[in-house]
N, C-alpha and C positions, 0 to 999 in steps of 0.2 A: 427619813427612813431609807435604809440600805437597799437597794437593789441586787441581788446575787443570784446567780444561775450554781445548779452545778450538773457537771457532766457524766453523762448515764452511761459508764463502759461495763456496769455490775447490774443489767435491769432484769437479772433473774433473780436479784436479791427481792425477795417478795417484802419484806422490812421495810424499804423505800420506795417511793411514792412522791407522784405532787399532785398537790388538790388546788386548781385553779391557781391563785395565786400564792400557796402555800409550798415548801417544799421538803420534802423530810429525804437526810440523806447522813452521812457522816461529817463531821464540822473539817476534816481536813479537804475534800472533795469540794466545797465553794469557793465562786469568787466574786468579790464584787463588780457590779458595773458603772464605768464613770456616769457620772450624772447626766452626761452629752450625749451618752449613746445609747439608741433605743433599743425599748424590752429584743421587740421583734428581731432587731440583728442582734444582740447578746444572744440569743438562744438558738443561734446556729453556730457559735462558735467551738462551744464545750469539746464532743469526739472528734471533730476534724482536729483542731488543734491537739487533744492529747496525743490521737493516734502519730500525726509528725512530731509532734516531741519527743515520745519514746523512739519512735523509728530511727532519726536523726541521731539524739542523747544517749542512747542505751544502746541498739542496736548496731547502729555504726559511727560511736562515738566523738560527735561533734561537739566538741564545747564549749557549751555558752558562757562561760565563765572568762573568755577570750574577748569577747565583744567591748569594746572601749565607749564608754559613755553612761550616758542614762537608762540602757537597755541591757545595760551587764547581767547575766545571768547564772545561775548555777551549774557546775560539774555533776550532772547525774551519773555518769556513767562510775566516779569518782566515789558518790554519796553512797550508791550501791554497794560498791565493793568494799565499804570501810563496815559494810553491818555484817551481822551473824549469817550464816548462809540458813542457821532454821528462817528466820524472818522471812522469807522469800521463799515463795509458793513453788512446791517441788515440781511443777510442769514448766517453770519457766527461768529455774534455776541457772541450766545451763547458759541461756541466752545471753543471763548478765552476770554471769562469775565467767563465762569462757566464748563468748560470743567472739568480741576483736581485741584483740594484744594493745595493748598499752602503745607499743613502738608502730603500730598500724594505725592510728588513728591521723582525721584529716590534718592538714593543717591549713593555714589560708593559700587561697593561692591554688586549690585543687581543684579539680572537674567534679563533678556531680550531675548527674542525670534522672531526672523525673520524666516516666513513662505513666500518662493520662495527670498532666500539668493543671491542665483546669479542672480538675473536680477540686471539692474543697479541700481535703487533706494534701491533696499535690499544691496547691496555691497554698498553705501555712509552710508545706515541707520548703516553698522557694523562699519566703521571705523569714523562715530560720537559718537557712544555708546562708543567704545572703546578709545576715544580721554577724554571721561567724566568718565572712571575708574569703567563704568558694564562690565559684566558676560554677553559673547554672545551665545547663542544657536542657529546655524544657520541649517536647515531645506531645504535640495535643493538635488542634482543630485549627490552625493558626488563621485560616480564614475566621471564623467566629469568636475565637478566644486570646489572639496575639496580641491586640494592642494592649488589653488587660493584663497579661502576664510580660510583656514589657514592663508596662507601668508599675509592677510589682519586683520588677529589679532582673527580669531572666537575660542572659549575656548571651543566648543563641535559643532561637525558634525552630523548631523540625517539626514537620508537617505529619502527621500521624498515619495518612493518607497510603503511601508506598512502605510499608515497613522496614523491608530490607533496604531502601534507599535509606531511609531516616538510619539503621545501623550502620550503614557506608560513612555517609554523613559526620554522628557522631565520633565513630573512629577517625574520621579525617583529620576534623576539628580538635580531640583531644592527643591529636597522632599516637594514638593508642594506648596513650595511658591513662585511660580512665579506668579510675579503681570505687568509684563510689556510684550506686545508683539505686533508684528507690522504684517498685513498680506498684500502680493507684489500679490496676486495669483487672487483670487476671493471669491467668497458668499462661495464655498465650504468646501476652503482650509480654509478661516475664521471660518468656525463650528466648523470646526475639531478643529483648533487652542485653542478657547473659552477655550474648552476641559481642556487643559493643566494649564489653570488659576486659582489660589487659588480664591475660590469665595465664599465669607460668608460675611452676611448681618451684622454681629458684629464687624467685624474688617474693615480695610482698606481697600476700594475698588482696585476690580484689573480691569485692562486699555486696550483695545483692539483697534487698531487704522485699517482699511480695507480700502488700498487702491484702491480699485475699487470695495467694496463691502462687507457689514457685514449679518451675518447671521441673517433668520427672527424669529429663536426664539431663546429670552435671556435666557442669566443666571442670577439667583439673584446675588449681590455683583459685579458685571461685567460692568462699566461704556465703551460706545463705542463710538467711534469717527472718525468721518470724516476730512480728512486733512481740515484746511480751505487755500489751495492754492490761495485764492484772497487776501489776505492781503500782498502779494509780490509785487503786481502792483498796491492795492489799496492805501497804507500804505507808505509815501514815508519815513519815519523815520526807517521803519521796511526794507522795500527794501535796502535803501542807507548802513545799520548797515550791511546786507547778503550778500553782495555784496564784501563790504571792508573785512568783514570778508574772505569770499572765494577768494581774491587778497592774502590774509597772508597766509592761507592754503597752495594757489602754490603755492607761493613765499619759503614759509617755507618743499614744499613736504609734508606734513601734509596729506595730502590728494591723494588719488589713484585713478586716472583718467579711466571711464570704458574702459574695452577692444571695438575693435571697427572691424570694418567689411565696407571696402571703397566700394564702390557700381561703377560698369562699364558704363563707356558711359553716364554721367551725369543726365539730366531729363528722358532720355529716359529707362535709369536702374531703375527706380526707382517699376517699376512693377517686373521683374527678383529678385530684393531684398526682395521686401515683401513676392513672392514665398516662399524664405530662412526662412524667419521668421517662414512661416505657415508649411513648411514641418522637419523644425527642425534642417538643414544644418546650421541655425544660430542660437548661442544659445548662452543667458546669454553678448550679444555684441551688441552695439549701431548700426547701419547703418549710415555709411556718406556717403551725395551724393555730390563729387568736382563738380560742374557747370565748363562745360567748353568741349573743340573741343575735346579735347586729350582724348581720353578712359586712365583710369587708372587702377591701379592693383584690383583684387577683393576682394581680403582676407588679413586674419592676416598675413600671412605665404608669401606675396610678399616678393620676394626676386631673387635670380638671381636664383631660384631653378630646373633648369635644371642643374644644376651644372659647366655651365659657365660662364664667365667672358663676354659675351656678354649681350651689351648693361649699364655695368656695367662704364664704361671710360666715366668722368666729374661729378660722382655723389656722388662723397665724398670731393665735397667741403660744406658741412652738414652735419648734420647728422638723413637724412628723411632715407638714407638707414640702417642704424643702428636700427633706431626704428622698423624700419617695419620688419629686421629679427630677430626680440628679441620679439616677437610681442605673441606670446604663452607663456603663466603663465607656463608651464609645462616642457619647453625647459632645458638643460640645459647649464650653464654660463661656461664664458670662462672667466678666467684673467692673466696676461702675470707678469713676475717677473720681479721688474725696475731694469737697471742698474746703481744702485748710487754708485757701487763701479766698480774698475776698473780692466779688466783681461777676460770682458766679462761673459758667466756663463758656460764655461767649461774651463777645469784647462789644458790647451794645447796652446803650442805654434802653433798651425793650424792661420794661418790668419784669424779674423773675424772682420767683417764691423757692430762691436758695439761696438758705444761712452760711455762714462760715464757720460760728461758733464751735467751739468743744460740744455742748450741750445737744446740739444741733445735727451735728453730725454725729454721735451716739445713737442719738434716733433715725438716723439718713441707713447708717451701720445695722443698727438691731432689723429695722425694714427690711433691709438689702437679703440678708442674711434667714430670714423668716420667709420669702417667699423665690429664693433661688438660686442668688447671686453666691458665686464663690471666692469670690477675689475679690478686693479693695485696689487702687493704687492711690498712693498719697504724692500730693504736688512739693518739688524741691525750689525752694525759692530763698536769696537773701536781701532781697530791696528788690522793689515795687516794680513791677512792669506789664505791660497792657493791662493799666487800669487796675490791677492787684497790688492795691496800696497797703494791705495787713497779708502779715506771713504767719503761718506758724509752722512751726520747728519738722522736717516732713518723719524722723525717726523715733521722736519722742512722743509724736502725735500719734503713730502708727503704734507704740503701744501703747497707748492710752484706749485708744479702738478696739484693741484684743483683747482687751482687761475687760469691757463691756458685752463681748460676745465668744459666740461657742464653738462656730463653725466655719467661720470668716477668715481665709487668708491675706495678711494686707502687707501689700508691698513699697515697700520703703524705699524711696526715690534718697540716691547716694551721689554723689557730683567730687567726682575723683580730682585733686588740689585741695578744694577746705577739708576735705576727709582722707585723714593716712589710711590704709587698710588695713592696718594693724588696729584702731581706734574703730573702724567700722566693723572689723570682724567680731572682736568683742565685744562691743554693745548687739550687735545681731544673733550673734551665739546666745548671748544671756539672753537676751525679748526670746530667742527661740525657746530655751529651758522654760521660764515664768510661762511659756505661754503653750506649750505641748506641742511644739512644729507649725505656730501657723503665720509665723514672718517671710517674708520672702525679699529680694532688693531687686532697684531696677538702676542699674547705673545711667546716669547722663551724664557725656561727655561733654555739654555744655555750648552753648549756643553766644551766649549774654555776653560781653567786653567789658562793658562797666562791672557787670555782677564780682568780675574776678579782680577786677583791679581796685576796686573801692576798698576792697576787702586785702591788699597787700599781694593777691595772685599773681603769676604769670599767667598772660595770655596767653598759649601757643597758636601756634598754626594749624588749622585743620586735622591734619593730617596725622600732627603733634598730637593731638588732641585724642585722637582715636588710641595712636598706640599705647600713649598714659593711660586710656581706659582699659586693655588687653591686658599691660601688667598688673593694673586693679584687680582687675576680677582672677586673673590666672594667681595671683598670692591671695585675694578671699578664699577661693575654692582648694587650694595647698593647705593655708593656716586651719583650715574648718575639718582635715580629709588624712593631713599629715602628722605623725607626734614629734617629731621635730621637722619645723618648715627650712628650709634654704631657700634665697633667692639672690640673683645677682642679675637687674636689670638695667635699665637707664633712668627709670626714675624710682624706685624701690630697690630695699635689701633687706633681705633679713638671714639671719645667724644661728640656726636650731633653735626655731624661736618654739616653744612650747607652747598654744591656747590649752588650757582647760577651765570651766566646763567645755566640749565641742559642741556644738550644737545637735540635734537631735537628731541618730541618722532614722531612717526606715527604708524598708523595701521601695526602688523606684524613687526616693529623693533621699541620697547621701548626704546632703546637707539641704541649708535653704535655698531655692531656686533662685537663677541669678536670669534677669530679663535684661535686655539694654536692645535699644531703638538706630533707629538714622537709613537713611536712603541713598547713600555715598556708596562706593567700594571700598572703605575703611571701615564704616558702619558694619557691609555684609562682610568683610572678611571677617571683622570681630567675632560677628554670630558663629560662623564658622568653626574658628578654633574655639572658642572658649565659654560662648553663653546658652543657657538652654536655652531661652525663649526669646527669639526672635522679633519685635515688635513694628509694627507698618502705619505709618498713615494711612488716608484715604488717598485711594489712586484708580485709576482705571481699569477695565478687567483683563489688557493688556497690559498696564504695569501691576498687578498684582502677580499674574502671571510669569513675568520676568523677573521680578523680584524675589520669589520661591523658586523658581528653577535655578536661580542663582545662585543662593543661596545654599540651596541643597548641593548643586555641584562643587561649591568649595567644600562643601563638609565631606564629604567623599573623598575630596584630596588628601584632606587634612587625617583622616580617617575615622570619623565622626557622622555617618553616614546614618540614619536615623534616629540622630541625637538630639538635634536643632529641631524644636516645634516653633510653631509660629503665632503671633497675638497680633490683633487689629485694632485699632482706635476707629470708634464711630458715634454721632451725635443721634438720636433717637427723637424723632418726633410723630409721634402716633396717635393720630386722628377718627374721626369715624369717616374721614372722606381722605381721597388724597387731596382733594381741592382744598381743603381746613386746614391739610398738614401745610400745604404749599405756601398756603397765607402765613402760615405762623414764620416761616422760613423768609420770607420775603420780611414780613414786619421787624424780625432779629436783622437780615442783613440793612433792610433802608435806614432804621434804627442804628447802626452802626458806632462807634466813639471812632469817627473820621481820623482824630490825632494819634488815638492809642492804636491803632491798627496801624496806621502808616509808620509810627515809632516801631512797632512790633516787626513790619515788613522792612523796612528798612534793616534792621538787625539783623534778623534769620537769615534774609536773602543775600545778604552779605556774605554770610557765615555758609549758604547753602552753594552760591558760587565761588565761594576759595579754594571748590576740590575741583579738583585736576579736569572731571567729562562735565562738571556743572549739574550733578543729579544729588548734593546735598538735599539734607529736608529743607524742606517748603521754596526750592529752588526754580519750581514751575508755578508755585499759588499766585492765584488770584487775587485781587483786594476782596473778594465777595468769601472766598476762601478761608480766608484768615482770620475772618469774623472769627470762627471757632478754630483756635488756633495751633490744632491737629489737625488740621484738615477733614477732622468729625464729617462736615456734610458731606465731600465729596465719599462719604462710603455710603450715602441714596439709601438709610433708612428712613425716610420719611416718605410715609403715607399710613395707609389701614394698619393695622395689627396684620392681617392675613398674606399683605405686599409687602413686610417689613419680615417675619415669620419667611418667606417665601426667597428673601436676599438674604437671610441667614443664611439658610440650605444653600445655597449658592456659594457664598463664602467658604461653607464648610468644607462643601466638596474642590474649593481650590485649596483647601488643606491648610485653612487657619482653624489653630487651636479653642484660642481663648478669645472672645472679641469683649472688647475694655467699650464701654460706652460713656456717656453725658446726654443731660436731658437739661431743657431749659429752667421746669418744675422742681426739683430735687423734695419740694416738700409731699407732691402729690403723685411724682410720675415714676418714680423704683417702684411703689405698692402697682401700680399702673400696667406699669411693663411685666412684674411679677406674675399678675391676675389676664394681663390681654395675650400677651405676645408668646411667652416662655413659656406656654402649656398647647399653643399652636405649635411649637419649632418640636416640643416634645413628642407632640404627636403626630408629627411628620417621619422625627428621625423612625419612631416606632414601624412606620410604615416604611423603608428601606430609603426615604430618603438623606439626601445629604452625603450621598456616597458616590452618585454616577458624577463628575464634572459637566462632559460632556449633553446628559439629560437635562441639569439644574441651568445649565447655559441657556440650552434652546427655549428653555422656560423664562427665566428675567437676562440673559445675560444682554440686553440690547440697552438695557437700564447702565450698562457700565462699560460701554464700548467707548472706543474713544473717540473723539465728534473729530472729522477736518474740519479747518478754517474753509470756509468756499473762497474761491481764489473768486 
């Protein structure tokens, strides 16, 4: 059975009505929701969304009809003006028979400015702008709501804070010619806004749309506009087109559903909630009220956050628990390494309860995915090494993964020589379409000698090595971004080469995220120009530190200055003592495969001394190191849940993203970590932390200082 909301911009229509789970309205005003996404966030999307689409589409004529891909949308403004002008409700005639001229409308490439960004209508109005190819200038709370509206695609943050700076500001920025902008706020924040608007009576009008209110003295050259919101319930041609459109958006993720805030004890919460609203406890988040006997959770941040497993037993046959501990923009992401190859992910003969299979890992997947994890990475292998004697395929397997789950992003490990870019971009672009955006790649520049010459490769040199991965990834992110690509490098070309289908864009990921790893200055320059996410061994809390100040200052040069986020590899071993975890660690490393490690060290360290300062990967490891051979352990998750929880926050606040883990268990220890550890880290961030460095330091940083040798 269907699942469909529809949105209430008519509730003085006494006709319509919804009775619990029933909903009586007009058949053009519904839409359905995908099967993935819950009741509770479909039901904050309805008027935020319509209010931006009309604002945007009718008002000041942005057309979605423009948007290249799977999220192609309708010419409202277009659809309007081809009907009878009776059709159309005579209060709001004018707005869309003479509201903006035809020869005024955006086109890509323009400024656009939202005043009160984070509320929910201002976050649809970003990532419709963004979906149509303008220049967002988003104006809100940026201490509490930036990194979310980054992540939703805004090209410029202004602090709401100074107003007249925030209008200097934007004048700066669009050196005056901003002609388009939208106000979420009121009469006030609308003045201010005017402000910022190119406004002369000789050129092209600029366009002000106030949602709840415009300022009562104009400016010359400054046309303003009131949403016309009735033509969604009046218009069933216009309804029926918004509708089906917003069914493709989910469908496609195209669209980022607002943050949301559950409200306690059903009707009777509903005063307790609006309190939140007025005193500021809720901010920038829809309120939904579940009708029904059972109080439910009250916040973004439900979760088992006492940091037990109570009450947690029968609720990860879904995944509502998932959602709701992932539920903070701010949080940071957890992804687990797949086992597609076989040998498990430490190089020791220790007994461990992980499969390799397909089968096997579907359930490792569905796990993962049901109690928090967001990311996959799948291992690139083409003949046998440290003891991983069975391969499988790492892009074909990654979607075979996604074919079994709903919510799981898994990143497909790519190794630039056996794969042209041209052949990788296309197979990723399609897993992207079959799959609604949830592919990602992680390039390896490649470490192995044999791997490549077995196989008819060039070897290159270090060095070689890195820059062939630059030209990789800078022609993925072209071919995926451009409608005709060129390129002319040293080891790629390409000739107005056309992809279609492109892969799936959305607000805050234009295509599929590109990761790639290495501890070199070839490595970090990469990251720099060309890769969003960054990825790190284990290292000390002085080289994690230099490694991210590094990092970041190339990007700066380059002009990519909080572009580069950052991912961590670490081995997970979580005990009810740290004495129990210590043992398990010691029994993996004395347990060792003495040969496949030395084979393995031998190789890397090879490969990690041919750069130029000697700071290649695994260029300082250990043999006790290497056992896990990302240098997993040295990132010292192991001990309690609450010690392990505690080096998270730690990490965090050195400004890693996403931390990629392995567990010796894979059968027993994702549900493990799901239920122990990730509703502690949750319930910390809840609490402020994971944000001070300097505080999380004085707390474990002694755990990752770097030891001298005693002379």
């Amino acid at each position: 059975m269907d699942k469909v909301f529809g949105p209430s911009t008519d509730y003085r229509d006494v006709r319509k009505a919804a009775y619990q789970e029933y909903l009586v309205t007009t058949d053009f005003n519904v839409a359905r929701l995908p099967a993935e996404l819950p009741v509770n966030t479909g039901a904050a999307i309805g008027v935020a969304f319509i209010s931006a689409l009309l604002a945007l589409g009718i008002s000041l004529g942005f057309n979605y009809a423009s948007i290249v891909g799977t999220s192609e949308g309708p010419d409202l403004l277009s659809l309007l003006r081809k009907l009878n002008q009776g059709e159309i409700p005579e209060d709001v005639r004018e707005e869309c028979f003479e509201g903006i001229k035809d020869t005024e409308r955006p086109q890509k490439g323009d400024w656009f400015a939202i005043w009160g960004a984070s509320s929910s209508t201002g976050s649809m109005a970003l990532q419709l702008a963004k979906l149509t190819g303008l220049r967002v200038i988003c104006v809100a709370d940026v201490v509490k709501h930036g990194s979310r509206l980054i992540d939703l695609g805004a090209d410029v943050l202004v602090d709401r804070q100074d107003p007249s700076r925030a209008v200097e500001i934007i004048r700066s920025v669009t050196k005056g010619k901003l002609r388009f902008a939208l106000d979420t706020v009121g009469k006030e924040t609308a003045t201010q806004l005017q402000e910022s608007l190119h406004h002369s009576r000789e050129d092209k009008q600029a366009h002000l749309v106030g949602l709840t209110g415009l300022p009562k003295v104009r400016l010359p050259g400054v046309k303003y506009h009131s949403v016309p919101i009735k033509v969604f319930h009046s218009v069933p041609a216009l309804g029926e087109t918004a509708m089906r459109w917003l069914e493709k958006l989910l469908v496609a993720k195209g669209l980022e559903p607002p943050d949301i805030v559950l409200a306690d004890g059903g009707l009777e919460g509903i005063n307790e909630a609006l309190d939140g609203l007025r005193n500021g406890t809720v901010s920038a988040k829809r309120v939904v009220v579940p009708i029904g006997n059972k109080p439910t959770i009250k916040s973004n941040e439900d979760t088992a956050t006492d940091g037990t497993t109570d009450g947690l037993n029968g609720k990860f046959n879904n995944l509502d628990y998932a959602d709701k501990l992932n539920a903070d923009p701010l949080r940071i992401k957890f992804a687990y390494w797949v086992p597609n190859v076989s040998g498990g992910l430490v190089i020791s003969k220790i007994k461990q309860r992980t499969g390799w299979s397909f089968e096997q890992n579907v359930e490792y997947a569905k796990t993962a995915e049901r109690v928090g994890f967001e990311y996959a990475l799948t291992q690139i292998r083409f003949m046998a090494g440290y003891g991983a004697e069975n391969q499988h395929e790492s892009v074909s397997f990654s979607q075979a993964l996604l074919h079994f789950t709903e919510r799981l992003t898994v990143m497909a490990a790519l190794l630039p020589g056996p794969w042209n870019p041209a052949i990788a971009a296309k197979q990723i672009a399609s897993i992207d379409n079959y799959t609604k955006g949830r592919i990602a790649v992680n390039v390896v520049s490649g470490w192995f000698k044999q791997e490549f010459t077995s196989i008819g490769q060039w070897w290159l040199d270090h060095g070689e090595r890195y820059r062939r991965s630059r030209e990789f990834i800078a022609c993925l992110k072209g071919i995926w971004t451009q409608d005709q690509f060129n390129f002319q490098g040293d080891f790629y070309q390409f000739h107005d080469y056309p992809l279609k289908p492109k892969p799936i864009a959305r607000p805050g990921r234009p295509y599929p995220e590109i990761f790639q790893g290495g501890n070199s200055v070839d490595a970090r320059e990469n990251a720099a120009t060309v890769s969003d996410y960054y990825f790190m061994n284990g290292n000390t809390l002085e080289g994690f530190q230099t490694q991210i100040a590094d990092v970041k200052e190339r990007a700066e040069k380059h002009g990519r200055g909080g572009e580069v986020k950052f991912a961590l590899n670490g081995f997970i071993i979580a005990r009810e003592t740290e004495e129990e975890a210590i043992r398990v660690l010691q029994e993996i490393q004395g347990k060792a495969n003495k040969e496949a490690v030395e084979a393995f060290a031998d190789a890397v360290q090879n490969a990690g001394a041919s750069t130029a300062n000697k700071t290649g990967m695994w260029a300082n490891s250990k043999f006790e190191d290497l056992v896990q051979y990302n240098d997993g352990f040295k990132t010292k998750l192991i001990g309690t849940p609450e010690q392990i929880a505690d080096r998270i926050l730690l990490l965090k606040s050195l400004g890693i993203n996403i931390l990629l883990v392995a567990f010796l268990h894979y059968d027993d220890e994702i549900e493990q970590f799901g239920k122990q550890v990730l509703p502690l880290v949750r319930k910390l961030e809840a609490v402020g932390r994971g944000k001070d460095e300097a505080f999380e330091i004085s707390l474990t940083g002694d755990v990752y200082r770097e030891k001298k040798d005693k002379e």
